[in-house]
Residue, then its C-alpha position, 0 to 999 in steps of 0.5 A: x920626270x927630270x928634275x927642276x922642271x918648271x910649269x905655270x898654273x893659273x887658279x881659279x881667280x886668275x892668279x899665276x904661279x910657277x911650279x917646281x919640280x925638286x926630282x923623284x927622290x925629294x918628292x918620296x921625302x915630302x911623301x913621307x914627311x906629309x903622312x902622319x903615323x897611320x899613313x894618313x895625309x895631314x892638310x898643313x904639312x901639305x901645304x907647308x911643304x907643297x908650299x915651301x918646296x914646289x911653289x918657287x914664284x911667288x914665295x908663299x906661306x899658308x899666311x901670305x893667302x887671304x882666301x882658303x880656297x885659293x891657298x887650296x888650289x895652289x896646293x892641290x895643282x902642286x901635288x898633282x904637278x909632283x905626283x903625276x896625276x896633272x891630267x886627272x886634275x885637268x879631267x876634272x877641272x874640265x867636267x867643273x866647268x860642263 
């Protein structure tokens, strides 16, 4: 995936916003950063930095969210979006609705 590719995800409330991919090496970085000790993922680094370096329109922090479950789905399309597993969230966010 090239880098700065953009994408607009809308969440389950209807709000938009655009997505930015920062390249392969900064992805590896925010990886390791969001890992406590034992590998183990820890919610707000994730957030903070799904936040921080994805999430380009709208500007958020976790304090500008009223609703955990919408900084939630922000965060969650993030991660997809840099991960690659984008079509694994759609396939579920399909079955959710069934």
């Amino acid at each position: 995936m090239s880098a700065f590719k953009q994408k607009v995800v809308k969440t389950a409330s209807g709000k938009e916003y655009v997505l930015q991919h920062p390249g392969v090496r900064a992805v590896t970085k925010i990886s390791d950063r969001i890992k406590n000790k034992h590998g183990v993922i820890m919610d707000e680094r994730l957030c903070d930095e799904m936040l921080q370096h994805i999430v380009v329109e709208p500007k958020t922090t976790l304090e500008s969210f009223d609703s955990y479950p919408e900084m939630i789905d922000v965060v969650r399309r993030a991660f997809a979006f840099i991960s690659g597993q984008e079509d694994e969230l759609e396939h579920d966010d399909q079955q959710a609705g069934s």
